[in-house]
N, C-alpha and C positions, 0 to 999 in steps of 0.2 A: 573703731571710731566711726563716728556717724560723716557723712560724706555731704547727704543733705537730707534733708525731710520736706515731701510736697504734700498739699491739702488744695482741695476744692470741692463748693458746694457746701458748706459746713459755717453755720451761723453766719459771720458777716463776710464771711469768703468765700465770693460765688464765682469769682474764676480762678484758674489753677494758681496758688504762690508758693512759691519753694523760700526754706533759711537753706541759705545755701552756705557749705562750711570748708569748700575747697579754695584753697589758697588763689589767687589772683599773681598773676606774673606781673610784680610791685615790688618795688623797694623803698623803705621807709626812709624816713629822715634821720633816725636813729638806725645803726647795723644791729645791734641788740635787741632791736625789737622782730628784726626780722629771723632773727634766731631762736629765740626765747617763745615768739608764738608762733610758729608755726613746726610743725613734728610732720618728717619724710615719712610716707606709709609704702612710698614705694620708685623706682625710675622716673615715673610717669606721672605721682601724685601728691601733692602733700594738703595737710588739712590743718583746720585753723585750731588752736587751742580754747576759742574762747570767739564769742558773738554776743554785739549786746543791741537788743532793736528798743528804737526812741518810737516815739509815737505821743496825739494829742491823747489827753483824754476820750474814751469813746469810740475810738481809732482802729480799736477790733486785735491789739498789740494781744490780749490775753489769750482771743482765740485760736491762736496760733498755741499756744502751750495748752488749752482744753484739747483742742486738736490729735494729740501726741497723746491727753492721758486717753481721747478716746480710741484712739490706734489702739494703744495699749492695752487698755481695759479690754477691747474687739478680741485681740490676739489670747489674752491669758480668759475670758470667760466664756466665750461664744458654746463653748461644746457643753459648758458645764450650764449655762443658764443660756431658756432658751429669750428670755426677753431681753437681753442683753442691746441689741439693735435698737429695739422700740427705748427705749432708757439713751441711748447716747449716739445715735445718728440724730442729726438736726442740721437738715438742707438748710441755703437760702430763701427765708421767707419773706422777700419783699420780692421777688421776681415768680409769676404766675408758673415760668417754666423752669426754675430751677426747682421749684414745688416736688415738681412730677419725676426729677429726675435722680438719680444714685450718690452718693459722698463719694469722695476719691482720695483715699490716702495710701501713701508711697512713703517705702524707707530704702535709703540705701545706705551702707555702711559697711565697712570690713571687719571681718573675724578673722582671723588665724590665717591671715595676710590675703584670703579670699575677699574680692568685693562682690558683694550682694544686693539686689533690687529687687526688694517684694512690697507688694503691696494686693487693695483690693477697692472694690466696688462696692456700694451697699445700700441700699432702704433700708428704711425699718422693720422694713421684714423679710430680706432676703439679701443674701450676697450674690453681685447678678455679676459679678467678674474677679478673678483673684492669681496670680500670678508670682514666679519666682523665677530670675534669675541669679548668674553667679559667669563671674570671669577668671575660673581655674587656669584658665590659659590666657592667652593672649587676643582671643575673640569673648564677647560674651553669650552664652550659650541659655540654654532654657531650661530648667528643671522640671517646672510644672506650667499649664496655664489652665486656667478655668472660666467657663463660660455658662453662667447659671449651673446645672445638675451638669455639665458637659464637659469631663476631665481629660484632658492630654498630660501623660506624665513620659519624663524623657528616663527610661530603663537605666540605664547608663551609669547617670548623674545620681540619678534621686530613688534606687531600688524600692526602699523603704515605704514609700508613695507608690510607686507599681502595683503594688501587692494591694494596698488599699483601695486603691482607684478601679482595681477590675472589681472589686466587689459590690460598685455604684452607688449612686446618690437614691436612689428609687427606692430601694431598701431599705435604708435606713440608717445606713451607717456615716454618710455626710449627707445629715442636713441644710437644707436650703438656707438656713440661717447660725450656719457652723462655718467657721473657715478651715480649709481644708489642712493647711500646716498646723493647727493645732490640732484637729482630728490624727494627722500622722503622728503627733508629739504623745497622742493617748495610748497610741499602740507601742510605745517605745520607739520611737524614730531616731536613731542618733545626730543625724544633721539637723533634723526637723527641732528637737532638744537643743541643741546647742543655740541656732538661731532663737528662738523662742527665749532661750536665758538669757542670752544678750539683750532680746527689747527688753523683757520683764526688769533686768537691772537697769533702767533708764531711770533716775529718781526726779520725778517731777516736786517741784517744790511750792508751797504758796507764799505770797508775801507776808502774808498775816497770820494770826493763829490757826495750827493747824493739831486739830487733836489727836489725828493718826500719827502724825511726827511727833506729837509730846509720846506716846506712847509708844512709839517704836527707840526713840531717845530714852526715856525710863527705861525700857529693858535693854538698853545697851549698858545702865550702868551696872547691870549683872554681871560683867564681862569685867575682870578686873583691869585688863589691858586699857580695852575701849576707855573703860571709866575715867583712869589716870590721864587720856590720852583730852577727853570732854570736859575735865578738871583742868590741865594745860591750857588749853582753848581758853576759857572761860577767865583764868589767870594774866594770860596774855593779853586780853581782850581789855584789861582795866577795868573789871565791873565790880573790884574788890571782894571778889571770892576766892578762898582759898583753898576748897576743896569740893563734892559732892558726893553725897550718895540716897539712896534711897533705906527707909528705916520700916521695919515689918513691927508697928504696933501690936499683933500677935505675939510675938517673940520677940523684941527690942533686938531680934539680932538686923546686920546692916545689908542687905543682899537682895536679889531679886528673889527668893525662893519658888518651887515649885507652880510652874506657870497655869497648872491646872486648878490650881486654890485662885480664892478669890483676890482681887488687885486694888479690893474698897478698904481695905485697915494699912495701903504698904502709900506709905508719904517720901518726897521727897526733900531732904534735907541741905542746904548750904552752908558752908563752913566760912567765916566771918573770922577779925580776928577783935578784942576788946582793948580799949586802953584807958590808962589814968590821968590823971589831971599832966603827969610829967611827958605824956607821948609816952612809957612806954607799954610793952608789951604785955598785958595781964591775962588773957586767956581766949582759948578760941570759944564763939558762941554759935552755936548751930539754927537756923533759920527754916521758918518752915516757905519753901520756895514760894509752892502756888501765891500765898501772900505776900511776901516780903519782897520779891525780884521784878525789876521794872519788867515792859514789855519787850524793849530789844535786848535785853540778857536774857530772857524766856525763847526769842527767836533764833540765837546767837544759840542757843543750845539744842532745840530743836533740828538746824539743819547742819549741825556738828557730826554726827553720827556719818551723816549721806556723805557732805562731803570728805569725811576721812576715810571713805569705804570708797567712792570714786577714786581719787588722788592714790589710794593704793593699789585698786584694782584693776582701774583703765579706763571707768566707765563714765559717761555723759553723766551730766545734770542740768537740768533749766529750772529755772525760777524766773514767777511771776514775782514783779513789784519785788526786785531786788533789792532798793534801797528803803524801804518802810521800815520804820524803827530801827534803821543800823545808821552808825555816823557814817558820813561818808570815808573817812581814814581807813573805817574799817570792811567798808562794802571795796574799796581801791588794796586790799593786804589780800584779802578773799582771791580776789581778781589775781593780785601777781601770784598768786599758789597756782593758779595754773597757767599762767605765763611766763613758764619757769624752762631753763635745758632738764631743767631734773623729774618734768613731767611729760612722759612720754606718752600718753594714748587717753588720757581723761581731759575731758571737754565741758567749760560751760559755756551754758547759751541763758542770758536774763533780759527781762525786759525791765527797763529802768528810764529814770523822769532824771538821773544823776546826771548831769552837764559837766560834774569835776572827771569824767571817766572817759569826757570826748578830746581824749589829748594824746599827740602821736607820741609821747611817750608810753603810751600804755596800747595803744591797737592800733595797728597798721587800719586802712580806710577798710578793706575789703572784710574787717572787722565788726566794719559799724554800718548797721539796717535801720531802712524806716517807716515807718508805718500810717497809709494815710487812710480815709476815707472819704470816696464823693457823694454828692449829693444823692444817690440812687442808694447810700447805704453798704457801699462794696468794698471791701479791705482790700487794699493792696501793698504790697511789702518791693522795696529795690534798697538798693547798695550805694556806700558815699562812692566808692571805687567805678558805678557809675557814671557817676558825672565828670566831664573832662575839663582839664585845664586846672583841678584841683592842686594846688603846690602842696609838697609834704611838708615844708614848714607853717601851714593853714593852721590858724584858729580855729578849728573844727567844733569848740564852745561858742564862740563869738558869730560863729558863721550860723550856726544852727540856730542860735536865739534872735540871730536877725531874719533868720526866713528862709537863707539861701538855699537850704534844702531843704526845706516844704517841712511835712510831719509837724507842726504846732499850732493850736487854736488860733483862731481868728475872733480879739474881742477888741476889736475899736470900739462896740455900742456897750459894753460891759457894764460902764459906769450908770447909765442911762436906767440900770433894772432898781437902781437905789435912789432913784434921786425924784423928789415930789411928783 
């Protein structure tokens, strides 16, 4: 489970702001809520199920989830492409000095009851610092750190990394614009692996159409589990589908077949049902999706896949523009699946405009982030659980669209852009 994620210097965040996901020592107004989201990771810890940051328009709310895929992206390509930096490092460019200076992203999070803090430094064209710890005991200790070409690895901890690190940066073998734990993951690294699998299973989500998720969701319906499981979804959902799958115009057979063949003759199909003048039941009619399915049943299917593979697996997801094309009923059913006792180690985190979601029936405060920007252009992200004197029986909708916690446009002169 992710613990928190920090970012600085990276488009509208030019000083350091962490999503922070550790539980706050709160007790809601509801007991069930305080059970339901929050999951023990350890004596010492527990962490949130679930984070949803508000923010104005423009606010810099996204950045924060670009942020994450570009961790991400840094972690799983740096070795394999070398322009990977210059593509998705992107300082602060409205201050002269945050121009000249490195991005800074941090992950810490537990694996296999270990917590972990790596992170690194970057330009565009070099990784000028890069770090890992881990708290196997009861201090936390250092596996690796690096300091441009200049590796310290702890023998001990991280052997795997020893072995590669005396063979130098000079050489050839870590690149100045390689991170070093993905270099150890090329040579078989078994911690360096493990770690590296956990970011990579992070599913970042977009609000809107997304053609990698339509395509990663079409080949889930090759999987007859998945399929039935994406078909339930979709049933449940009220969108009057009754079934799905995809159709190989080549062969009229119904399946994903061979992934090496081409994927321009295979359609996907929805199952509808037909009736007579009397209501009843005459026949099912099968629907060619891309046309027929509005755009929140298209989205509602897209990130069906992810989150069925989180919620079973253990694994985060964030989404931008959580509530775009989805009713709110059903952006709030989404939410209790992982506000659940029966969800033990899978986390979302969305950015959303939804005020029906600011209700301590559904998130404790230390829940709910916001997002502002000043006038120099600077995102900065704090917590309702911040501010004091807050009662937990608060209108945390009412409160918020009156002002009381900052994070919404300011349009007194609004009207003034329309009028002669």
């Amino acid at each position: 489970m992710i613990v928190e994620f920090s970012v600085g210097n990276f488009r509208s965040i030019k000083d350091l702001q962490t999503i922070n996901l550790a539980a706050a020592s709160i007790t809601s107004k509801y007991s069930e809520t305080d059970e339901s989201n929050v999951s023990k990771v350890s004596d010492k810890m527990s962490l949130l199920k679930s984070k949803a940051i508000y923010g104005a328009n423009a606010s810099g709310k996204s950045n924060f989830i670009k942020a994450l895929l570009a961790f991400k992206i840094l972690v799983d390509r740096s070795v394999k492409e070398e322009t990977t930096l210059g593509l998705f490092i992107e300082p602060f460019y409205l201050n002269e000095t945050a121009l000249q200076l490195p991005s800074f992203f941090q992950l810490i999070f537990v694996v296999d009851g270990i917590t972990y803090r790596y992170g690194f430094e970057a330009t565009r064209k070099e990784i000028t610092a890069e770090w890992l710890f881990g708290t196997p005991g009861k201090k936390e200790v250092f596996f690796f750190t690096r300091e441009k070409d200049k590796m310290k690895v702890n023998a001990a901890k991280f052997p795997e990394g020893s072995k590669i690190s005396d063979l130098g940066g000079k050489n050839g073998i870590v690149r100045s614009n390689a991170l070093f734990l993905t270099v150890v993951r090329s040579f078989n690294g078994k911690l360096s692996k493990r770690l590296t699998d956990y970011i990579m299973n992070i599913a970042i989500i977009s609000g809107m159409t997304d053609a990698r998720l339509y395509d990663l969701a079409k080949a889930a319906l090759g999987q007859d589990e998945m399929r039935e499981k994406i078909a339930g979804i979709l049933k449940l959902a009220d969108t009057g589908i009754e079934d799905i799958n995809v159709l190989d115009l080549d062969t009229g057979e119904w399946a994903i077949s061979n992934p090496a063949k081409s994927e321009k003759n295979k359609v996907i199909l929805s199952w509808h049902t037909r009736y007579n003048e009397l209501n009843e039941e005459v026949a099912p009619v099968h629907m060619l999706w891309d046309v027929t399915e509005s755009d929140g049943t298209k989205k509602i299917f897209e990130i069906s896949p992810l989150l069925l593979v989180a919620l079973e697996e253990g694994y985060p997801v964030f989404i931008d523009e959580f509530d775009a094309r989805l009713h709110p009923l059903l952006t709030r059913k989404i939410l209790e699946l992982f506000n659940t006792v029966n969800n033990k180690n899978a986390q979302l985190i969305f950015v959303t405009h939804d005020i029906n979601l600011l209700s301590a029936k559904l998130l404790r405060r230390d829940q709910i982030s916001f997002v502002e920007k000043d006038k120099y252009g600077c995102t900065s992200m704090y917590s309702l659980v911040d501010f004091k004197g807050i009662r937990n029986d608060a209108s945390f909708d009412k409160d918020y669209m009156q002002g009381k916690y900052g994070a919404i446009p300011f349009l007194n002169e609004f009207i003034s852009a329309f009028e002669d």
